[in-house]
N, C-alpha and C positions, 0 to 999 in steps of 0.2 A: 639657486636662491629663490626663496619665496615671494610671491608679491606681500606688500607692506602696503596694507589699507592704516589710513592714519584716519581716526574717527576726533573729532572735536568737540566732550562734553564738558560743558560749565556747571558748575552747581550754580541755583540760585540763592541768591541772596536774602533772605529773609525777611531784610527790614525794610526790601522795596516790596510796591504793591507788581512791578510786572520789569522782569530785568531786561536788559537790553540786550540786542544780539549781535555778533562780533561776523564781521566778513573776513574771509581769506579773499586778500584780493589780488594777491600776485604770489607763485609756486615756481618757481624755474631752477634749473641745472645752469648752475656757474662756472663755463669749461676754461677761464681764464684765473680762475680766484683758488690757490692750492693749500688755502689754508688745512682741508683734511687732511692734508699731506706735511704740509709744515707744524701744527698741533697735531698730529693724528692720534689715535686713543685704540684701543684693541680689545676685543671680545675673548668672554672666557676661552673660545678656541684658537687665538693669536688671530684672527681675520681681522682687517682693518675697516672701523668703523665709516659709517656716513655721515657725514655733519650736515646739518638742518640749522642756518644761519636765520633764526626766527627773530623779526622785529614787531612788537607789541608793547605798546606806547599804555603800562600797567605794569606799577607793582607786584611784589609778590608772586607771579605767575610758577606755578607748579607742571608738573609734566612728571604723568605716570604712565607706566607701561615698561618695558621691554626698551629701555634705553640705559648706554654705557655711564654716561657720565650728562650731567648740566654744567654749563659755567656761562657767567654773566662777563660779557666782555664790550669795551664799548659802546654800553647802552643797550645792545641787544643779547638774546638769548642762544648759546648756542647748546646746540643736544645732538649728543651722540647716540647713533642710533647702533643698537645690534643687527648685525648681519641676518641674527633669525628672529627680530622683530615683527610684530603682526598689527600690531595698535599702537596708538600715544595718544593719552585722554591729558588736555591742557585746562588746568583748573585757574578759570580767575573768578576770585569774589564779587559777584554782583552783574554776570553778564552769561546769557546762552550763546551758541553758536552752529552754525551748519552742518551737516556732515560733511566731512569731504573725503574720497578715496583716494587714494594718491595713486593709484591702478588706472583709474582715467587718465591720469596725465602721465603718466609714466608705466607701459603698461606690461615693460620686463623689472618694476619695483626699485628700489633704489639700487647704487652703485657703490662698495665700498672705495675707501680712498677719492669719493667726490661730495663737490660742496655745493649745497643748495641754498637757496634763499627763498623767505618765505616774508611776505607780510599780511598783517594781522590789523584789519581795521578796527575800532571800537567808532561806535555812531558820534558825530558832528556835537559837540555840545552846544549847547539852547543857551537862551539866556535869564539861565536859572544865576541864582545867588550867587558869589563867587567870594574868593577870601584872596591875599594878597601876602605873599613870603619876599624877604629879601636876603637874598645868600651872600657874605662877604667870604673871600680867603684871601691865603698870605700870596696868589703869584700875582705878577702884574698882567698878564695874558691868561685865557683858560673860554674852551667850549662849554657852554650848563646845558646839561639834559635835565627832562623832568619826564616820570614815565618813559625813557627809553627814546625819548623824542628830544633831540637835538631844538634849545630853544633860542638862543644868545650866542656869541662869539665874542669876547673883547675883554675889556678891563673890566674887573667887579667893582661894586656889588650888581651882582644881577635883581632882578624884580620880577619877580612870574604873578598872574593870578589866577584861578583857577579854582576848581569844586572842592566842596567841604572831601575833609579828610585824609585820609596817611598817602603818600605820595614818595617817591623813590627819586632822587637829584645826584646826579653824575656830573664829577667836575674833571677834564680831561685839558692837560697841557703839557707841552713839549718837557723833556728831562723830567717830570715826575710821575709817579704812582698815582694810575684814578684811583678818586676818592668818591665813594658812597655814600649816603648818610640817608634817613629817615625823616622828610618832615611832617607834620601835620598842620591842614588851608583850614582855618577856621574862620567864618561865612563872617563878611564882613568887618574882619580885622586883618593887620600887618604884621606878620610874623616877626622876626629877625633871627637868622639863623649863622653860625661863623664854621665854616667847612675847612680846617689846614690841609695843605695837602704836602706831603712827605716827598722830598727827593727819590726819581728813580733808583731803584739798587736798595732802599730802604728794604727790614726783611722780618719776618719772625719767624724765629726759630725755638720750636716746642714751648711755645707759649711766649717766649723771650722775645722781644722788640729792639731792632736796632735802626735811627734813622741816622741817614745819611744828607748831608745838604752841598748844594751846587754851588763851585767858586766859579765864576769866570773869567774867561781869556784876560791875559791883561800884555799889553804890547812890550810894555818894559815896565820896571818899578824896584825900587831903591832899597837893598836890603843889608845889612849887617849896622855898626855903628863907627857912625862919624868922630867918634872921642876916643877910639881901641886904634891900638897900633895895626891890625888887620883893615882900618878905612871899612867904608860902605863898596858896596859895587854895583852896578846898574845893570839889573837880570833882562832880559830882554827876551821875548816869545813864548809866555808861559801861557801853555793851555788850558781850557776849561775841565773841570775834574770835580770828582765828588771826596768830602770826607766826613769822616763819623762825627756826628753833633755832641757828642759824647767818649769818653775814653770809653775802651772794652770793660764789660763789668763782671764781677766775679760768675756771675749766673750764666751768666754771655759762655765764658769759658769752660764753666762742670759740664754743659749743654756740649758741649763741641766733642771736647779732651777728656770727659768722665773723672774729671779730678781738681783739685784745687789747689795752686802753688802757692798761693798768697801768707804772707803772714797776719795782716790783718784779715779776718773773715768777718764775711758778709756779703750779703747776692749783691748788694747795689752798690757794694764798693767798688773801686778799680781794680781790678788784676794786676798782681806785681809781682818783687821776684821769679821775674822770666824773664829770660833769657833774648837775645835778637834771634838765634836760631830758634827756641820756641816757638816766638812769634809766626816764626816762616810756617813751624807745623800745622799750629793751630788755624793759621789762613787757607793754608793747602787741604785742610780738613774741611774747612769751610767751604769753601769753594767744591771741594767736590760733592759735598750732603748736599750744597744750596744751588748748585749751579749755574756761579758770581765767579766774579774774575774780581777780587778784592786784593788789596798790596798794603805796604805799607808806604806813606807819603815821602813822597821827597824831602830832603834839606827844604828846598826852595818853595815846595808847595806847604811845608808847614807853616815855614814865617809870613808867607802870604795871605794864609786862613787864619795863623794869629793877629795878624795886622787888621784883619775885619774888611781883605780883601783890599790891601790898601788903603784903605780907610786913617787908621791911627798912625799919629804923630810918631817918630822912631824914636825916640826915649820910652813912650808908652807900655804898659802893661798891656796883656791881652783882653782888652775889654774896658779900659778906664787907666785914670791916675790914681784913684783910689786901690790899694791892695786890696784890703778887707772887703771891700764889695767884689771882686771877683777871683781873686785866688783866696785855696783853701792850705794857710801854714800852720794850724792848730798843732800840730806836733803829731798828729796821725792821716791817715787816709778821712773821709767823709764820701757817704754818698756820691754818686756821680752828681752835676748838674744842680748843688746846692747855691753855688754862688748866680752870681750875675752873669748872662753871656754875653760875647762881645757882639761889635757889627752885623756879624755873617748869624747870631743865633749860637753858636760854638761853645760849649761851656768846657773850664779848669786847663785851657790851652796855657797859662799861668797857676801855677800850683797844683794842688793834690797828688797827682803822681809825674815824674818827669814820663819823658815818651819817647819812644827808639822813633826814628826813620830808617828810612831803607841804604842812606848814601855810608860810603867810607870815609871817616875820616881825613880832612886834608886841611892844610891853610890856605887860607887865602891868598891866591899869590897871582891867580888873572883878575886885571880891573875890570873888564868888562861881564865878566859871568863869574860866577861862584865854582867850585868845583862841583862835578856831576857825579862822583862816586867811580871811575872807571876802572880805578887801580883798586888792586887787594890788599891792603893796607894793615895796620894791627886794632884800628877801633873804627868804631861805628858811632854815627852821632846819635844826641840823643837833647831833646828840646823840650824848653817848657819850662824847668824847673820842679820842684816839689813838694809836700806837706815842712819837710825837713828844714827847709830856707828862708824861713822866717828871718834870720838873724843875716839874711846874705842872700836880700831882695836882687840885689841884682841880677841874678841867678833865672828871676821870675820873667824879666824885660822878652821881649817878642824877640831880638838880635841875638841872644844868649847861646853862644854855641858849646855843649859837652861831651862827653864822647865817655863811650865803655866798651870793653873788648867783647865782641859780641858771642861771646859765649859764658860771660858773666850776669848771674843773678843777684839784683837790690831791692830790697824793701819800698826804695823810693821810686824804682822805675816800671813803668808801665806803655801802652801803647794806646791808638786808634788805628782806624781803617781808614782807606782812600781806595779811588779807584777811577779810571779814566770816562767821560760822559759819552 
């Protein structure tokens, strides 16, 4: 292997009269940290690459030369180096920088399959002018980065202030997807900026967007209805899980399965006429393109996300007393996510298409838990109701249990996704 001198040149910045210069101030081999090995990434000649765990508190940051791959993770920058790499030129807007050779400090050059950490000083800022952003989102906890630098910890909104200009804010919290965004400090004013951040597991797929949102734990909680010869039953020890904010949509599906079963067409409609075995394909498909461990939801995990997470009264619709504000019975399908969503964010858990779950048909006949699907049965349930039940709302209620032989296709039934957190 060749030595890997890593050279450090910045262009300047134009529109200062003299830019500022950036220190490396810490270089080391990380023999505890296996991230090259747990991401690892490969050279055109299958050698496994070197990661360079680079921290520099700057947007924007470019890196050329003779490297595999960048990706922006946690705030910092990682770069995979090729095996027969000889340079990496790191371009930030508006700063120079040292040389450094990486041969003085490492003087048989880098290691494949090992991980390094590097930081990246930018000089102390003065006290020049400054501007003032304030970041809201939808979790109650969340880390804020700004430039790569870890600034807050806790409940939003956060408050940064800081130098005129475009700036780069990372919002990182438990069960979800970091989320990035772009703002811009303008010198003596208060921004306001609102950052959402998506459920873990959330995904796009060839352009297609699917979020997913977090139910959690609940110790017991009351499901069926109290007025049905069937009684309520008191479910006890349900876990925390995710499921789709959305039913699957027709776009969702050509993307997956290269085809379209539906009889209403349209990308942003629900997918329907499929089948419960379908469903299994089309997941099993998914999972293996996305590499997600995606299901379909239980009985019990669906009345619990229609409910708003326990939330809603048990006569209730999915979202309201109101139909017309959150189910869609117009006599056809509609866009996904047209009505109102319930508690959880959840849209048409009432109306537009009905939805398989995963369990086997059973009655209710333990008081203390619902059935769990164990036996093989002749049908498959299927919740929600749909466009069609206009005339036989009750159909729509959160409790509504129906069933179809899961190898039978309707017009009126469709699905979402779940998956455990």
């Amino acid at each position: 292997m060749r030595h890997l001198p890593i050279l450090f040149l910045l262009i300047i910045y134009s529109g200062r009269l003299c830019a500022q210069r950036l220190t490396v101030t810490s270089f080391e081999v990380d023999p505890f940290d296996n991230a090259a090995v747990k991401f690892e990434k490969k050279d055109a000649n299958q050698e496994s690459c070197a990661l360079i765990i680079v921290q520099i508190a700057l947007p924007g940051v470019k890196f050329i030369g003779d490297v595999i791959d960048v990706v922006q993770k946690d705030g910092d920058y990682w770069v995979y180096m090729n095996n027969e790499a000889t340079w990496l030129e790191v371009k930030a807007e508006g700063y120079t920088s040292p040389q450094f050779d990486i041969k003085d400090k490492f003087p048989k050059g880098l290691a494949g399959k090992s991980t390094y950490r590097m930081v990246v000083d930018k000089p102390a800022e003065t006290d020049a002018p400054k501007g003032t952003i304030v970041v809201q989102t939808n979790v109650p906890e969340a880390d804020f980065y700004v430039d790569g630098v870890k600034q807050l910890s806790g409940s939003p909104p956060f408050k940064y202030s800081g130098g005129e200009g475009k700036h780069r804010i990372t919002l990182v919290s438990a069960g979800y997807n970091d989320e990035q965004a772009e703002v811009d400090i303008k010198l003596g004013q208060t921004m306001k900026y609102q950052v959402m951040m998506k459920a873990e597991g959330s995904f796009q797929l060839d352009g297609i967007s699917y979020e997913m949102v977090n139910v959690g734990a609940a110790s017991s909680f009351l499901m069926g209805n109290a007025a049905s010869p069937a009684g309520t039953f008191r479910h006890a020890g349900l876990r925390s899980y995710k499921i789709g904010k959305t039913e699957v949509t027709q776009a969702l599906w050509k993307a997956v399965m290269g085809s379209n079963p539906s009889i209403h067409q349209g990308d942003n409609l629900p997918v329907e006429n499929v089948s419960w075995s379908d469903c299994q394909d089309f997941i099993k498909q998914l999972n293996e393109r996305c590499g997600t461990h995606f299901r379909l939801p239980t009985e019990v995990e669906w009345e619990y996300a229609a409910r708003g997470g326990g939330i809603s009264a048990a006569e209730d619709f999915a979202g309201g007393k109101n139909v017309s504000d959150i189910a869609n019975v117009s006599g056809q399908t509609m866009p996904v996510a047209s009505k109102k969503p319930n508690e959880l964010g959840l849209y048409d858990m009432s109306g537009n298409v009905a939805e398989w779950c995963d369990d086997w048909w059973e009655d209710y006949t333990n008081k203390t838990n619902p059935p769990q699907g164990e036996k093989v049965l002749f049908f498959k349930v299927v919740r929600g109701g749909s466009y069609a039940d206009g005339g036989k709302r009750d159909r729509l209620r959160c409790f509504f249990r129906n069933r179809q032989k899961p190898e039978n296709c309707l017009q009126t039934t469709g699905f979402r996704l779940a998956g455990d957190n």
